[in-house]
C-alpha positions as CSV (number, residue, x, y, z in Angstrom):
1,X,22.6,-9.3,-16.7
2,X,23.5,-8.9,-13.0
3,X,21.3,-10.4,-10.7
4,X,20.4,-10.1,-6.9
5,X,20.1,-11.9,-3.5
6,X,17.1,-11.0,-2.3
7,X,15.5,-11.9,1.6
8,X,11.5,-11.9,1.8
9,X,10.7,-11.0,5.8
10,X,7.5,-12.3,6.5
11,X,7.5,-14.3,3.2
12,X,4.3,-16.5,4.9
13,X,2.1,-13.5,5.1
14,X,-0.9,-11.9,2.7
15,X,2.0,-9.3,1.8
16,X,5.1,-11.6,1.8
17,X,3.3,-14.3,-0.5
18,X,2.7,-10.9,-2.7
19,X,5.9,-9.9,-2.5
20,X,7.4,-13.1,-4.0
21,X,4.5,-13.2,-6.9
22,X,5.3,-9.9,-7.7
23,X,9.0,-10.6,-7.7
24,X,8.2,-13.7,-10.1
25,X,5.4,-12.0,-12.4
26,X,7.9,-9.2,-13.2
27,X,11.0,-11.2,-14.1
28,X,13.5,-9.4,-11.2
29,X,16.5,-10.7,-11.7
30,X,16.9,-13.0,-8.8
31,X,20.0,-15.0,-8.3
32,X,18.5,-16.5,-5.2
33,X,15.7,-15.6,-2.6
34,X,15.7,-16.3,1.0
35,X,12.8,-16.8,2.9
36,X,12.5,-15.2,6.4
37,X,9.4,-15.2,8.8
38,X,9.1,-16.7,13.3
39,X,10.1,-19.9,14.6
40,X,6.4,-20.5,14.3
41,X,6.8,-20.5,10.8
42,X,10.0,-21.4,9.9
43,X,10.0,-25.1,7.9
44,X,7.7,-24.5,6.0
45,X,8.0,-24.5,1.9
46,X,6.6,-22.0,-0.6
47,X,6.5,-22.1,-4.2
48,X,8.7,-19.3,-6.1
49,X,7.9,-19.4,-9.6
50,X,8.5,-23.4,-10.3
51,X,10.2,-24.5,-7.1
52,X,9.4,-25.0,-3.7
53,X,11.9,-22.6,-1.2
54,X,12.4,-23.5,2.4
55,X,11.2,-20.8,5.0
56,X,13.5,-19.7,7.7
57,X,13.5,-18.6,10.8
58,X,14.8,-14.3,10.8
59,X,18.0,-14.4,13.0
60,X,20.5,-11.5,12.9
61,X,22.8,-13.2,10.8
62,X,20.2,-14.3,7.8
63,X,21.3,-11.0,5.9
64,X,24.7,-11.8,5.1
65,X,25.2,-11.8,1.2
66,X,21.8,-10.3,0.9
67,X,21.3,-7.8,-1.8
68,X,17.4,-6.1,-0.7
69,X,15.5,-7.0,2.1
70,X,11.7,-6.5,1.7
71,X,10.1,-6.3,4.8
72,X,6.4,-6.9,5.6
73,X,6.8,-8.7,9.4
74,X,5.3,-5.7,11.2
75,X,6.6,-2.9,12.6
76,X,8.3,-4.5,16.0
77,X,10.2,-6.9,13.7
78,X,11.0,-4.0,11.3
79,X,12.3,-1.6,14.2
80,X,15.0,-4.5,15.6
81,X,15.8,-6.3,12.4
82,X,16.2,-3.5,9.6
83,X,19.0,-1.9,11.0
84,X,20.9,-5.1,11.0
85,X,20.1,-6.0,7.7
86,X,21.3,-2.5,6.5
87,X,24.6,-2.5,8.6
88,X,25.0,-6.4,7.0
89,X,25.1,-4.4,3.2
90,X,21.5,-5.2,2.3
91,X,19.5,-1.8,1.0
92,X,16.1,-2.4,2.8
93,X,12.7,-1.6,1.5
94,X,10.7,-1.5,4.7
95,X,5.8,-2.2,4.5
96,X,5.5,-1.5,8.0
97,X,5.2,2.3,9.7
98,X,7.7,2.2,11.4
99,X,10.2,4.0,9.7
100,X,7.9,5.8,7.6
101,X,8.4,9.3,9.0
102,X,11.8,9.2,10.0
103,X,13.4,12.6,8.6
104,X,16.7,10.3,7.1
105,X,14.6,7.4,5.5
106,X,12.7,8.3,2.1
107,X,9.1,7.6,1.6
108,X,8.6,6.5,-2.2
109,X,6.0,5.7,-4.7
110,X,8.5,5.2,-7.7
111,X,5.8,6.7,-10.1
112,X,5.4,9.8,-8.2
113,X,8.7,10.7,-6.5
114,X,11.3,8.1,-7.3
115,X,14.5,11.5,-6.8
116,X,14.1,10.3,-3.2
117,X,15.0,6.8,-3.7
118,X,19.1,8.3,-3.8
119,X,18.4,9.5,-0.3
120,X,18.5,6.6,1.5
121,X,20.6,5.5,4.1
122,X,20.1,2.0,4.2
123,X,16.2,1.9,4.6
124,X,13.7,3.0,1.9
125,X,9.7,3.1,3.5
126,X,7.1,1.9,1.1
127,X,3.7,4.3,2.8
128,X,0.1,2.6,3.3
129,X,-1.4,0.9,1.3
130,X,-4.2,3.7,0.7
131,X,-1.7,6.3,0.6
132,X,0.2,4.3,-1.7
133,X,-3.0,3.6,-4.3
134,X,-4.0,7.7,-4.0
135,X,-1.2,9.3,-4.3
136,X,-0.3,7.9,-8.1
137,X,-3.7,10.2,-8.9
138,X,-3.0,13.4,-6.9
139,X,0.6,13.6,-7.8
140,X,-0.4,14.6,-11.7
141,X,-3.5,16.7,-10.1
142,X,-1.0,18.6,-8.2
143,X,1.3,19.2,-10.6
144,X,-0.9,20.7,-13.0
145,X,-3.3,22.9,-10.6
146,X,-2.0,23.2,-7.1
147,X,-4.0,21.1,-4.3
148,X,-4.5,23.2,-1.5
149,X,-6.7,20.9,0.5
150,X,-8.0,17.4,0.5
151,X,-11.0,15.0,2.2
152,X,-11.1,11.3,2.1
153,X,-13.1,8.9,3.0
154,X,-11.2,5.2,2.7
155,X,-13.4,2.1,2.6
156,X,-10.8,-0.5,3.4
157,X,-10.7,-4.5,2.8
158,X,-10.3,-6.9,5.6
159,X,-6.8,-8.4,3.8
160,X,-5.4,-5.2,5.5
161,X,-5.6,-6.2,8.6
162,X,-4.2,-10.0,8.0
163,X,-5.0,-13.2,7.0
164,X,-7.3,-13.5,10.7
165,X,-9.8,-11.0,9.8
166,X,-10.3,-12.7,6.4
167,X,-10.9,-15.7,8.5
168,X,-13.0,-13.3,11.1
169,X,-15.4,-11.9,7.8
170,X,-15.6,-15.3,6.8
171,X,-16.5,-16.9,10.5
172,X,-19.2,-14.5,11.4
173,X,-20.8,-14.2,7.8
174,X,-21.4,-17.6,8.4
175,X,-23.0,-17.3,11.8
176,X,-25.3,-14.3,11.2
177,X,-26.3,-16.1,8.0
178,X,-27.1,-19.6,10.0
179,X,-28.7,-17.2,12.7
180,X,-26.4,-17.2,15.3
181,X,-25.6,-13.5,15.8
182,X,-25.2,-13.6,19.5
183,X,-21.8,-15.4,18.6
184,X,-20.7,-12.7,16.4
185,X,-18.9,-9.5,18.4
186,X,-20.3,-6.4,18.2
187,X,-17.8,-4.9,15.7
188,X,-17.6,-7.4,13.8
189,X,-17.1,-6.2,10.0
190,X,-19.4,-9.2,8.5
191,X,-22.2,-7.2,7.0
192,X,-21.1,-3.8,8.1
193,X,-19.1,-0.7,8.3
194,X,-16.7,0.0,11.2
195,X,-15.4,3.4,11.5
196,X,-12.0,2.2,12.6
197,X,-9.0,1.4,11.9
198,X,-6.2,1.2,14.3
199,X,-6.3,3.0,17.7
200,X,-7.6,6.6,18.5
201,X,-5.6,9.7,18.7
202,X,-6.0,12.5,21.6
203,X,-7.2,14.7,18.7
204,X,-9.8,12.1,17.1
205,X,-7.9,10.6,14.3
206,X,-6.8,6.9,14.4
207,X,-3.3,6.4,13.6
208,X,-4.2,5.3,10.5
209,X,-6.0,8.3,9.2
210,X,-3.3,10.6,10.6
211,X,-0.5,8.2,9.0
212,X,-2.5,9.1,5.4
213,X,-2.1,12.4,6.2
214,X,1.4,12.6,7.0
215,X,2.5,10.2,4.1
216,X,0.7,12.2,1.7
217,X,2.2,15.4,2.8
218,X,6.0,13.7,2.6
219,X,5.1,12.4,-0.8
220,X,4.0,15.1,-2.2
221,X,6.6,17.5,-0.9
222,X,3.9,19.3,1.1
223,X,4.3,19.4,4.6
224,X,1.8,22.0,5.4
225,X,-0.6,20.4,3.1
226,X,-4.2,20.3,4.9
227,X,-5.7,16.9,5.0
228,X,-8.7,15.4,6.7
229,X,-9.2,11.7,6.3
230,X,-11.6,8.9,8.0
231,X,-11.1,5.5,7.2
232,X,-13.5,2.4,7.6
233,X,-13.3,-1.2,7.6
234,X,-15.5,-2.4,5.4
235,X,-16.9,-6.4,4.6
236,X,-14.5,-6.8,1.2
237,X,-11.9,-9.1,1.3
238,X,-9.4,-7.7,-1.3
239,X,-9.0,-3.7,-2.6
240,X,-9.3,-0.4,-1.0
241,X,-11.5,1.9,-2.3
242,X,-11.6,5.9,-1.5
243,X,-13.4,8.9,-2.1
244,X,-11.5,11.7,-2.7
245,X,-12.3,15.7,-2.6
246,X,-9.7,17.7,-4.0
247,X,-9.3,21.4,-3.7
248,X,-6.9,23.2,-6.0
249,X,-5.7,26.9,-6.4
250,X,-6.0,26.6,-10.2
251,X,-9.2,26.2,-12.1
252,X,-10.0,22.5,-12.1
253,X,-11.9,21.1,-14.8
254,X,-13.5,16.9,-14.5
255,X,-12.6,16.8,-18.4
256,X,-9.1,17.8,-18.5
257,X,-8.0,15.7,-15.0
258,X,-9.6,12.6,-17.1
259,X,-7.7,13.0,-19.6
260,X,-4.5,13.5,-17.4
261,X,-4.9,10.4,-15.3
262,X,-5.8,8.3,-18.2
263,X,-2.0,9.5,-19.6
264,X,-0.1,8.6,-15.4
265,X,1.6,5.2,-15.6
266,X,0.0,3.0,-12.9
267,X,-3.6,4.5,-13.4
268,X,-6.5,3.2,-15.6
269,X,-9.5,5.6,-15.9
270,X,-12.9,3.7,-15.6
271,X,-15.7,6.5,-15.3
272,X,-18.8,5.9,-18.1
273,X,-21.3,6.3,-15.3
274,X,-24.0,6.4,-18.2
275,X,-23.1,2.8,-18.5
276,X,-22.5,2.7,-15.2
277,X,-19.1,2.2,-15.6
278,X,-16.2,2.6,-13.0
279,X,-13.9,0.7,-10.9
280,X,-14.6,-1.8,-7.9
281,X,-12.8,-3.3,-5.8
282,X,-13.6,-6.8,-7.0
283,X,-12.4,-6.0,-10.4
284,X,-9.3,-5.0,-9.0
285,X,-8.5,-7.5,-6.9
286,X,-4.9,-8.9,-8.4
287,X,-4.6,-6.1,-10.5
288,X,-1.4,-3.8,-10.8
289,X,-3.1,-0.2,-12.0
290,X,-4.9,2.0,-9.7
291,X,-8.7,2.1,-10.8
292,X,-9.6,6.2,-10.6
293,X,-13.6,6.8,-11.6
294,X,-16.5,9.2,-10.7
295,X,-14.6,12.0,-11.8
296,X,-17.2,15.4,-11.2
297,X,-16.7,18.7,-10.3
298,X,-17.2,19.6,-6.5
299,X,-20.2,21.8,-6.8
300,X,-19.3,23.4,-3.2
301,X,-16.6,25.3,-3.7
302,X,-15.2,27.1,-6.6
303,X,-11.9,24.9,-7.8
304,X,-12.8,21.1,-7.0
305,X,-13.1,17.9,-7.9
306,X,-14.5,14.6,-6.5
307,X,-13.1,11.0,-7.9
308,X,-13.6,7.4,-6.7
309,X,-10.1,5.6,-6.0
310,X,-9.8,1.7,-6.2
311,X,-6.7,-0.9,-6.1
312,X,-5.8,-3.8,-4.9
313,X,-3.9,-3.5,-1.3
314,X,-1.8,-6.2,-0.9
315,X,-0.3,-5.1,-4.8
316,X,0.0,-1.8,-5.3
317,X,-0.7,-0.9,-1.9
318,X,2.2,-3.1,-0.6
319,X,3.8,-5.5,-2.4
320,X,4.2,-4.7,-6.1
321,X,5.1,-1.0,-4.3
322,X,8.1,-2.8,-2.8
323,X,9.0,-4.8,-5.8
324,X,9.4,-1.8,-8.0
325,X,11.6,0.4,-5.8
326,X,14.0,-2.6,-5.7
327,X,13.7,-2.7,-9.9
328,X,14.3,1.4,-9.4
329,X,17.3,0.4,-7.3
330,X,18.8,-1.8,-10.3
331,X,17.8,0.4,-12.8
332,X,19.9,3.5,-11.1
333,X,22.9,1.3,-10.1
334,X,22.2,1.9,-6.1
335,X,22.7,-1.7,-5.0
């Protein structure tokens, strides 16, 4: 079997320690991995699978006999380093935004449009990590009865924001619960909802509701596709959860759509409600599938449904994303 050189940027992060877990779990045929994150952070040793791999610090030349470079250092690191790591021979599958929506760089969920993959020019975008998780369900809904319109409503873990606002939730659940809530800011997330994620549009939107509608729309194939989306912060710590209207042009029936997401690779249908029954993000938390429950008919307009949408953020949403468009790579002898 031939194997691969593959660099981990950011390998000390939530996503980059997912990334090599993910790499290990699923047996990718590594002949080596290099480990690439700051100065700050460079020295450092990790464990990959048995044995401990030194971090080091990203410099332009760190690429050179690298295979795939999996990305998850940000978007600024991302925007100056990816290019070089392409132009060095390595086929780059890129976490951050950055490149996202660049009209020469495909934007793949390997379950729902892997064609794309052969497109690439170097650098391969894996979307957001609530895009990522939703679109695995509305790919087989469109398919079968035409979405012409969609709401959702995310209710997003701290882990998306970084290993800090774990610490934050952590920090100022302590101090409300000891009493001290004049220490704790006022949007903090510990015990509560913040309706905000990333920084506001002219038109609204927070870049990160407006990235969730564009993603979808390149995913899907559907760039006049009308979306609405508001996401939240909410006091988890790992898994993304959404609720999701969907509006179609064909009759829609709750039944039939259960039946067809328990059939999508990636998806596991949890919706007994009389048992009360369906997926949360605890459960999900270090889980591969995309949990999909509260399947119902939209009783306010004529061909819709509504479903409840959980996974976990840093897997599906990010890392095990990344991992399998490099196995889609080997599989179609593209690196």
């Amino acid at each position: 079997m031939k194997t691969y050189t593959v660099a981990v940027v950011g390998a000390t992060g939530l996503v980059g320690q997912a990334i090599i877990d993910c790499l290990i779990d699923r047996n990718f045929p590594l002949s080596s991995i290099r480990l690439l994150a700051s100065e700050r952070s460079a020295g450092q040793s990790l464990l990959v699978g048995e044995t401990m791999v030194l971090v080091e610090a990203l410099q332009p030349e760190s690429f050179a006999g690298v295979d795939i470079a999996l990305f998850s250092a940000g978007g600024g690191v991302s925007e100056a380093y990816a290019p070089i790591a392409a132009q060095a021979g390595a086929i780059v599958v890129d976490n951050t935004s950055f490149f996202r929506m660049h009209d020469t760089v495909p934007l793949v969920v390997p379950e729902v449009n892997p064609d794309a993959i052969h497109q690439h020019q170097g650098i391969i975008a894996n979307p957001n990590c609530s895009t990522a998780q939703l679109v695995l369900a509305l790919n087989p809904i469109h398919k079968q009865y035409a979405i012409t319109r969609l709401v959702i409503s995310t209710y997003q873990s701290v882990s998306g924001a970084g290993k800090s606002a774990i610490d934050s939730l952590e920090k100022h659940t302590a101090q409300l619960m000891s009493g001290h809530s004049d220490a704790v800011p006022r949007h903090s997330i510990a015990f509560n909802v913040v309706p905000h994620i990333d920084s506001f549009l002219d038109n609204g939107y927070t870049k990160e509701e407006m990235k969730m509608v564009t993603e979808i729309q390149k995913i899907l194939g559907e760039p006049s596709l009308p979306v609405s989306v508001t996401c939240a912060r909410v006091p988890v710590f790992i898994g993304h959860s959404e609720a999701v209207t969907v509006e179609t042009a064909q009759a829609i029936d709750p039944a039939e759509v259960r039946t067809l997401l328990a059939n999508t690779p990636g998806v596991v249908v949890v919706d007994e409600p009389a048992i009360l029954d369906y997926p949360t993000p605890r459960e999900f938390s270090g889980q591969d599938p995309v949990g999909i429950g509260r399947i119902r008919q939209d009783l306010s307009v004529q061909n819709g449904i509504v479903f409840w949408c959980v996974a976990d953020n840093l897997r599906k949403g990010a890392a095990l994303n990344a991992v399998q468009i490099a196995e889609l790579l080997v599989a179609r002898q593209l690196v």
